[in-house]
C-alpha positions as CSV (number, residue, x, y, z in Angstrom):
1,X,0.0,0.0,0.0
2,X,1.1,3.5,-0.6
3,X,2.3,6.0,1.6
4,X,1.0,9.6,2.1
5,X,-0.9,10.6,-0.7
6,X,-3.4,13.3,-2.3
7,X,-6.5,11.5,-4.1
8,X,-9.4,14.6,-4.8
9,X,-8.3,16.9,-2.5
10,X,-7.8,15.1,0.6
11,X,-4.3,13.9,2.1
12,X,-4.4,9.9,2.8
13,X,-2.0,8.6,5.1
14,X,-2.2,5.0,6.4
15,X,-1.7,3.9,9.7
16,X,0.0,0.6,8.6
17,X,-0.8,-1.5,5.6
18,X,-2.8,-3.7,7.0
19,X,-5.5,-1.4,8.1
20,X,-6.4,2.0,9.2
21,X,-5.8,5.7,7.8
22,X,-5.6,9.4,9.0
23,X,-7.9,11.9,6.5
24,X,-7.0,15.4,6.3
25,X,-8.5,18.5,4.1
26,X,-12.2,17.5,5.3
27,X,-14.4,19.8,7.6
28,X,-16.7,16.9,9.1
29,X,-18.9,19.6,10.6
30,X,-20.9,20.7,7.4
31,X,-22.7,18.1,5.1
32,X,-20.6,16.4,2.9
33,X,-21.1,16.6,-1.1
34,X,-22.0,13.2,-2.5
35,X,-18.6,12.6,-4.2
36,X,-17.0,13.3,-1.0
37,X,-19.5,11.0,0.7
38,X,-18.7,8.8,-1.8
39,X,-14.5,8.8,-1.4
40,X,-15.2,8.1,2.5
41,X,-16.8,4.9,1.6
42,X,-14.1,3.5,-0.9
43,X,-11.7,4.8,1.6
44,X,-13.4,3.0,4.6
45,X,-13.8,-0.4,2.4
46,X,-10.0,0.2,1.8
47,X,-8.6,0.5,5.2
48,X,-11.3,-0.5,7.6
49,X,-11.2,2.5,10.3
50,X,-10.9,6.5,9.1
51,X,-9.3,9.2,11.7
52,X,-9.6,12.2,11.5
53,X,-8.4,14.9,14.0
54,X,-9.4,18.2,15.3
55,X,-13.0,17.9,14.1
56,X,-15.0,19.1,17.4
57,X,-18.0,17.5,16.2
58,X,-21.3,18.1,17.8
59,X,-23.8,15.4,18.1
60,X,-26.4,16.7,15.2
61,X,-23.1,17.1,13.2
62,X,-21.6,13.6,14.0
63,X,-24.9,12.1,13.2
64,X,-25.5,13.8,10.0
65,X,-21.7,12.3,9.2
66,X,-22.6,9.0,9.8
67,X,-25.2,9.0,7.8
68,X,-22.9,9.7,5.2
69,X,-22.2,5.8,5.5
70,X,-25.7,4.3,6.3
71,X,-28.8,4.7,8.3
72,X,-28.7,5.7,11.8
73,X,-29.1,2.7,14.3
74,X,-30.5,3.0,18.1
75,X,-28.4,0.0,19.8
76,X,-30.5,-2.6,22.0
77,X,-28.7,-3.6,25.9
78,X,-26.6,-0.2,26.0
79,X,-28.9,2.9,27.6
80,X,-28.7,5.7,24.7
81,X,-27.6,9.4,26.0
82,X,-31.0,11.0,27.3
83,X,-33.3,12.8,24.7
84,X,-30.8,10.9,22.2
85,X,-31.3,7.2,21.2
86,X,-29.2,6.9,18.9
87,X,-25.9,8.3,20.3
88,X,-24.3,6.7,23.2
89,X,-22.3,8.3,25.3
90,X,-19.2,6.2,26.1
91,X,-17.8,7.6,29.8
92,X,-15.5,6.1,32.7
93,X,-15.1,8.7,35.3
94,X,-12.1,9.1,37.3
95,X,-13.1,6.7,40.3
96,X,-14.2,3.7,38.2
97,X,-12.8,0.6,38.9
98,X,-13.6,-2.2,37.1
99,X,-14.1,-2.8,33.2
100,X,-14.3,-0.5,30.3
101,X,-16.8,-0.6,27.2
102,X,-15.4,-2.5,24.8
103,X,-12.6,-3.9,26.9
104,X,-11.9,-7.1,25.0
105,X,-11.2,-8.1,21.4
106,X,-14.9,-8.0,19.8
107,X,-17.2,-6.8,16.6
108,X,-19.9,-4.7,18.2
109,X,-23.0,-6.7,18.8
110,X,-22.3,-9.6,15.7
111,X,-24.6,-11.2,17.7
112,X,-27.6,-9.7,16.2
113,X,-29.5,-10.5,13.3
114,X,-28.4,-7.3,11.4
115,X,-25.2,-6.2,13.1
116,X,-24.3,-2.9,13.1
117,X,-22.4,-2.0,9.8
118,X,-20.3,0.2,11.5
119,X,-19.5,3.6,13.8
120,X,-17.9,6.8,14.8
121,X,-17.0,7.7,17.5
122,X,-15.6,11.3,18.2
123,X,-13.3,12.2,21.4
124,X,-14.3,14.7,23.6
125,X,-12.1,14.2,27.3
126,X,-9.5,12.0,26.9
127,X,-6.6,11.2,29.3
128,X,-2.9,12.1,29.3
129,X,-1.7,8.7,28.7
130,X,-3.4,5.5,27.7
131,X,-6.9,5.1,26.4
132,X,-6.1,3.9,23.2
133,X,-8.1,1.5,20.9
134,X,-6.6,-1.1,18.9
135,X,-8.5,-2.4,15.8
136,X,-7.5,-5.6,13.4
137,X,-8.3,-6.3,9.9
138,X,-10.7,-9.5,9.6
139,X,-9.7,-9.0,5.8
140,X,-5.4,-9.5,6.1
141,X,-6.1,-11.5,9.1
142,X,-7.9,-14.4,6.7
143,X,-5.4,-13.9,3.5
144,X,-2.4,-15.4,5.6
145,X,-4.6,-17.9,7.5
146,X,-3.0,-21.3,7.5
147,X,-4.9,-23.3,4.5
148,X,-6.2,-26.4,6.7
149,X,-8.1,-23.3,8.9
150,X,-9.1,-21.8,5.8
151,X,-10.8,-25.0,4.4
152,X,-12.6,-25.8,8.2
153,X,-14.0,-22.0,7.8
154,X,-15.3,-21.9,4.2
155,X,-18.9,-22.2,4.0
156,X,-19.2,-23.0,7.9
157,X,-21.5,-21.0,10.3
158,X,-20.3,-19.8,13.3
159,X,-23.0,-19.6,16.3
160,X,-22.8,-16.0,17.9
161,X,-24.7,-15.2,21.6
162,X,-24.8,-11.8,23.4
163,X,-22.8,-13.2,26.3
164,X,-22.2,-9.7,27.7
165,X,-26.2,-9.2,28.4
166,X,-27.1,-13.0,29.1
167,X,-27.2,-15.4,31.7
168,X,-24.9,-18.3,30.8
169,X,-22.0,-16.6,30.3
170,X,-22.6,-13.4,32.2
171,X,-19.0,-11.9,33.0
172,X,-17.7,-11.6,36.6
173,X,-18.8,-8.3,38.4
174,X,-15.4,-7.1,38.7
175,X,-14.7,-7.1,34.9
176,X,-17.8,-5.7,33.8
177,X,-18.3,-1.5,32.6
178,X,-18.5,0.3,35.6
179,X,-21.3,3.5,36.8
180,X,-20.1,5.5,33.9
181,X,-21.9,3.4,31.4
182,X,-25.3,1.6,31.9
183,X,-26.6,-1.8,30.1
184,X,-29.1,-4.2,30.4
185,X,-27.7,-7.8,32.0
186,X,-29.2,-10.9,32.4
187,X,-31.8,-10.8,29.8
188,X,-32.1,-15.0,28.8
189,X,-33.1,-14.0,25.1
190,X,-29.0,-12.8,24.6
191,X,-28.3,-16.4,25.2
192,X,-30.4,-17.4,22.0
193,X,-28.1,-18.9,19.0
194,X,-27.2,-16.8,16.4
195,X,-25.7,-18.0,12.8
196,X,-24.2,-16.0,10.6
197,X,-21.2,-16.9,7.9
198,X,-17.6,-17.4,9.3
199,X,-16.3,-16.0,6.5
200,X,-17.6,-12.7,4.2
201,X,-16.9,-11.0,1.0
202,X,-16.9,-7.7,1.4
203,X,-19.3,-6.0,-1.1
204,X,-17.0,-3.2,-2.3
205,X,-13.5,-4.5,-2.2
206,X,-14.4,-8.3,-3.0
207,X,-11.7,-9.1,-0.2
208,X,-13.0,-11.9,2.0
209,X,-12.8,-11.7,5.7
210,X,-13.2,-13.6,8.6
211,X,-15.9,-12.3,11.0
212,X,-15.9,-14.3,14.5
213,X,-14.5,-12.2,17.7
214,X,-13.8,-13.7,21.1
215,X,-16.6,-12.0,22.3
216,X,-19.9,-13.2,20.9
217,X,-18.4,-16.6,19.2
218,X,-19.3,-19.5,21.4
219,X,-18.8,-22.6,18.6
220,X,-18.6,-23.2,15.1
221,X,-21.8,-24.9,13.8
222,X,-22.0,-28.3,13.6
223,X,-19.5,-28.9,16.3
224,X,-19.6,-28.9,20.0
225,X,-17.8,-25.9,22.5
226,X,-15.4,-28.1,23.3
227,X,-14.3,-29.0,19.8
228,X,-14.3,-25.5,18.6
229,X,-12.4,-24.1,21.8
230,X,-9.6,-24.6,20.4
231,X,-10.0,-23.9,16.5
232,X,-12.0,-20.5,17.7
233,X,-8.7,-19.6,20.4
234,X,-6.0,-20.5,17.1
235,X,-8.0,-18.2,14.9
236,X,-8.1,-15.8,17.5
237,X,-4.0,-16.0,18.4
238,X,-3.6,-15.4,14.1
239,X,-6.1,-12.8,13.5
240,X,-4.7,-9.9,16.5
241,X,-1.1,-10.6,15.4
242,X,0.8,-7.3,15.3
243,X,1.0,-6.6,11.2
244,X,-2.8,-6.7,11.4
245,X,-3.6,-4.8,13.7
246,X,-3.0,-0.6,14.2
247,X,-3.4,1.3,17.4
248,X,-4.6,4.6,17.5
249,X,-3.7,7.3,20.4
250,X,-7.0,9.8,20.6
251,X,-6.5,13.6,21.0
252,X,-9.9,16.0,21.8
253,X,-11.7,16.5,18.7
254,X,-10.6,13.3,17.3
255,X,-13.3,11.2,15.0
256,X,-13.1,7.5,14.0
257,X,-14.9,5.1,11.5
258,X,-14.5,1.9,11.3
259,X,-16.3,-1.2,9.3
260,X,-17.8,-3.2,12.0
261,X,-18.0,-6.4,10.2
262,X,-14.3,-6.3,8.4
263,X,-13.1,-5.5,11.6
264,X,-12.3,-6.7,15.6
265,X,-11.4,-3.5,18.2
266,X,-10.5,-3.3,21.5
267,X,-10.5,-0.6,23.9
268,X,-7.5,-0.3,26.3
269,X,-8.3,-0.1,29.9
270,X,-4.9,1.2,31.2
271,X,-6.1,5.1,32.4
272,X,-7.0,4.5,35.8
273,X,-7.5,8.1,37.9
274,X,-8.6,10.0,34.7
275,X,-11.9,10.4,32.6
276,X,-12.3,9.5,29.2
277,X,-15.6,10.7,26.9
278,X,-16.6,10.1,23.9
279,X,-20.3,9.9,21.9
280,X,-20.6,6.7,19.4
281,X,-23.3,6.5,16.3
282,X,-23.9,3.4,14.5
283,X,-25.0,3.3,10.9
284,X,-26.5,-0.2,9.2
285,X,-25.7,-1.6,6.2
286,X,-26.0,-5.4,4.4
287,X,-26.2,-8.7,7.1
288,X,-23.5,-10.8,7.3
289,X,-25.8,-13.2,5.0
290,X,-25.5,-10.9,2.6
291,X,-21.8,-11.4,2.4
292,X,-21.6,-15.0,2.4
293,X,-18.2,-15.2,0.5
């Protein structure tokens, strides 16, 4: 992949060359002409997660952005910000002990029928060190899977539960999102299978991708926990290797977008004693059934 370039006025530099990019030359802040809106989408498909710094967004603004990429989504499990239901605001105060949002290797919310296509989140209080978010591509993560994994995955569903907000797999009290953030727990329906494709084309690139997360993933249809434990945990090891993942420091004004389903992230819990703020929209797209490679 190219360095630093210029393609229609905006200045593209990647992150790595695996995945991610910084944008500049964009205001975010006023609607975006359809050729523009277009660019941001080839761009997306290209490297999976957009930055874009000192944008200051406010939330009519950010939405009106992410539209740009799809419909607006309100999220089930995770309460909306009041008078706003489809913006989250994603806080840990100063005090709070305990778990962050998004605090382990995951796709937001795969477990759905329709996951989320993908989000932005911009960065309002963030703290003088750590914070940071790491995201991996499910895309260069499947090209330089072993061929015996590749030829278990192809055409195999994997089963997906919303283990977070179940029963059966409920995580331990001391690991879960502390005061700052509120969600709904121990609703039985979240335990109910979900199937989609291990393994999707991606509708503008043609690249195919993995799509399971640690997260959600319980078992790979057809076979038992147990005998996908330890396929699921050596898929997992190869897809967060280093030259497939990047990891992105935030500064105030800051504004991401990722691809949810080409995509794992993980948000680093490592700020203890300072806040961290930022407000998340989700847009939808195509199911993962949709993009059965």
């Amino acid at each position: 992949m190219q360095g630093t370039h210029q393609t229609d006025g905006l200045t593209v530099t990647p992150l790595t060359s695996a995945i991610g990019a910084e944008i500049e030359g964009v205001d975010l802040s006023t609607p975006q002409p359809a050729d523009l809106a277009d660019q941001l989408r080839t761009l997306l498909a290209r490297h999976h997660v957009l930055f874009f710094r000192a944008q200051h967004l406010d939330l009519e603004q950010q939405k009106r952005f992410t539209e740009g990429f799809g419909p607006l989504l309100t999220l089930p499990y995770v309460t909306p910000l009041e008078g706003e239901p489809q913006v989250i605001r994603v806080y840990k105060g100063a005090d709070e002990r305990g778990g962050v949002f998004g605090g382990d290797w995951h796709t937001d919310f795969s477990f759905l029928e329709r996951p989320p296509a993908g989000s932005v989140l911009s960065a309002h209080t963030v703290p003088p060190q750590g914070g940071d978010t790491l995201w991996v591509s499910q895309a260069a993560a499947w090209e330089a899977l072993p061929a015996p994994l590749k030829e278990l995955l192809a055409e195999r569903d994997a089963v997906h539960v919303g283990k977070p907000y179940g029963v059966k797999w409920a995580p331990p009290l001391d690991t879960q999102t502390g005061a700052g953030m509120k969600m709904a727990r121990g609703d039985a329906s979240a335990d109910e299978d979900r199937l989609h494709p291990a393994v999707l084309r991606h509708p503008l690139t043609g690249r195919q991708m993995l799509f399971l997360n640690p997260t959600y993933v319980v078992r790979l249809d057809g076979m038992s926990e147990e005998e996908s434990r330890p396929i699921l945990e050596a898929v997992q090891r190869h897809a967060i290797r280093p030259e497939f993942t990047c990891r992105f420091r935030w500064s105030p004004g800051t504004v991401a977008v990722w691809d949810n389903l080409a995509t794992q992230h993980y948000a680093v819990n490592d700020y203890q004693g300072f806040e961290r703020l930022m407000y998340r929209t989700t847009f939808g797209g195509l199911s993962p059934r949709e993009m059965a490679a």
